[in-house]
N, C-alpha and C positions, 0 to 999 in steps of 0.2 A: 474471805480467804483470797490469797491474789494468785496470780495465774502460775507464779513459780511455785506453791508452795503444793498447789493442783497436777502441777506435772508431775511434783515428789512423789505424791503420795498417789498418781498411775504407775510410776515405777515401780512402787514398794506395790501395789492389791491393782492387778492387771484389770483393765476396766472391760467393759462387755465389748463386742468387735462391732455393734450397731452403732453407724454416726453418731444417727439422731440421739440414740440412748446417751451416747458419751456428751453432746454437745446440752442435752440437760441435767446431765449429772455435775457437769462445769459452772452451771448457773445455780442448779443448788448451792451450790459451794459460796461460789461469787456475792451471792443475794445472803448468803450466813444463813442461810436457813436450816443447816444440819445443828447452829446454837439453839434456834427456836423451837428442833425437832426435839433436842434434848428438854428444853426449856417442858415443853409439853409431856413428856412424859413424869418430869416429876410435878405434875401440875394435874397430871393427870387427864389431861385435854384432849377428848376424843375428837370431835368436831375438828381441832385445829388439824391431827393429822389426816381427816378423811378429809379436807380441805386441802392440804399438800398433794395428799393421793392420787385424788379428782382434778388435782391442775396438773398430773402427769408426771409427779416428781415420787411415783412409787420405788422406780427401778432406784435412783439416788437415795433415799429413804432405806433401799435394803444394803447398797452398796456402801455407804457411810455406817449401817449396823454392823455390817461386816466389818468393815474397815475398823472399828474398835472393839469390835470382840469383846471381850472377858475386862477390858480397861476400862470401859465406861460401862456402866448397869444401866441397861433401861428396860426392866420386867412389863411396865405399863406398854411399852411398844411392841415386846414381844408378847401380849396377850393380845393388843389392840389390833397387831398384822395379820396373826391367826383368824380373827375374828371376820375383819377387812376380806381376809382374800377368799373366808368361807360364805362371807355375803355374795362376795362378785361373782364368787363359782356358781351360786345359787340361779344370780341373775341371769349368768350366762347360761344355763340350764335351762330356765323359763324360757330366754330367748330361742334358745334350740327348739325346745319344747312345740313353742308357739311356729317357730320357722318349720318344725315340721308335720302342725299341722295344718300351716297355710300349705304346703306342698302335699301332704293327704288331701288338700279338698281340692287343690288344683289336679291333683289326678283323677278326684271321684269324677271331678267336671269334666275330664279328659274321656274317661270311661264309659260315664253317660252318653258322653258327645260320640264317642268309639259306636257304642251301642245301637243307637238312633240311628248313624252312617249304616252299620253292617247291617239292622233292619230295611233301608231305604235299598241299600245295594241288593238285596234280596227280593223286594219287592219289583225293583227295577227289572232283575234279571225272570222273573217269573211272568210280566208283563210284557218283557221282551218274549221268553217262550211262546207265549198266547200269540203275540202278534208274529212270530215265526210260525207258531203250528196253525194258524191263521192262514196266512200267505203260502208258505209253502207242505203244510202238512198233510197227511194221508188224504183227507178233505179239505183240502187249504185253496184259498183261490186262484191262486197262479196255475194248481193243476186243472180247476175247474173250469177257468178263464182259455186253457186252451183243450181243453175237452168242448166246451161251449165252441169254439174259433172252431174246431174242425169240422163239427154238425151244421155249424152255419154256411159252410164251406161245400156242404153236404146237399142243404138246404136248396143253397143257389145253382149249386150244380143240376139239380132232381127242378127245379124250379124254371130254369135257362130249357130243360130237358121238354118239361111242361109247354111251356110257352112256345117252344118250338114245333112242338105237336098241335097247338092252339092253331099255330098263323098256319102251318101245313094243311091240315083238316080245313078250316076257314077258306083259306087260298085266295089270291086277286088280291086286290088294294085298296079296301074299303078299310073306312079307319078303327076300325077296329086293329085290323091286319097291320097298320100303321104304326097302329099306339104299339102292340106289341114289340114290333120291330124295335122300337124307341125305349123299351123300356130294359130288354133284353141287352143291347150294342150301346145304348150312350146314357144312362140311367137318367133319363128324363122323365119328367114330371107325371105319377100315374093317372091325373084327373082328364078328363075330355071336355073340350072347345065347349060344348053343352051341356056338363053341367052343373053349371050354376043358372038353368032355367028352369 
């Protein structure tokens, strides 16, 4: 068919508003493939138009049915598009199908993975309790740590007290009287010159 005769016959059966669909419906035309589609149906030839189909030349295929209407009979094509577009719905169906149940197991895998987290975070947060009722709880060591700091504090005090009454009682400067001084004022070393004899 040549390109004038292609514009006519968009004037007379307005074509779909998609480029691409119209820019293939033009090449159907061009290629005479709407003679072969005829050809095919009184031939009865499935194959050849699941072969038009399948190279994308459905839409021109309906649009050239259209286009001839009730002028030209082609019962073998109106059985064989029914049939065509109730396969593809089929496939398309599976595909759905299958698409969503790769998205059901991407979510169970999501879920699982949810699960395990909210466990972890759980266990997390329980461990942290422990080591805050640890640290800081009714028995916890930071109380303990300065309960302990203040008896020790206590200790030294009641002990500086001791020792003072030691070198007092003792009295003069015999090293005894020394060490204590020494041990009390500049925390030096509690062992004596003698002994290691």
């Amino acid at each position: 068919m040549l390109p004038q005769q292609i514009a006519l016959m968009f004037s007379v059966i307005k074509p779909p508003t998609d480029p691409k669909v119209v820019k293939r419906i033009e090449t159907f035309f061009e290629k005479d493939l709407h003679l072969k589609m005829e050809e095919a149906d009184t031939d009865r030839d499935w194959c050849f138009l699941n072969k038009l189909a399948d190279r994308g030349f459905l839409d021109a295929m309906k649009y050239h049915r259209k286009g001839v209407g009730d002028v030209i009979k082609l019962p073998f094509f109106d059985k064989w598009i029914i049939e065509y577009e109730s396969a593809m719905n089929a496939i398309d169906m599976a595909q759905l199908r299958d698409e969503k149940y790769d998205l059901y197991l991407k979510w169970s895998d999501l879920n699982d993975e949810n699960k395990k987290l909210k466990e972890e975070i759980e266990t997390l947060k329980k461990s942290n309790e422990s080591y805050e009722d640890l640290l800081a709880g009714k028995k916890g060591l930071i109380d303990e740590n300065t309960k302990l700091k203040a008896e020790l504090e206590k200790y030294k005090k009641n002990m500086r007290s001791v020792m003072n009454m030691m070198e007092y009682t003792i009295g003069g400067y015999d090293d005894v009287s020394d060490k204590i001084n020494d041990i009390l004022w500049t925390g030096a070393d509690t062992t004596f010159a003698d002994d290691d004899e």
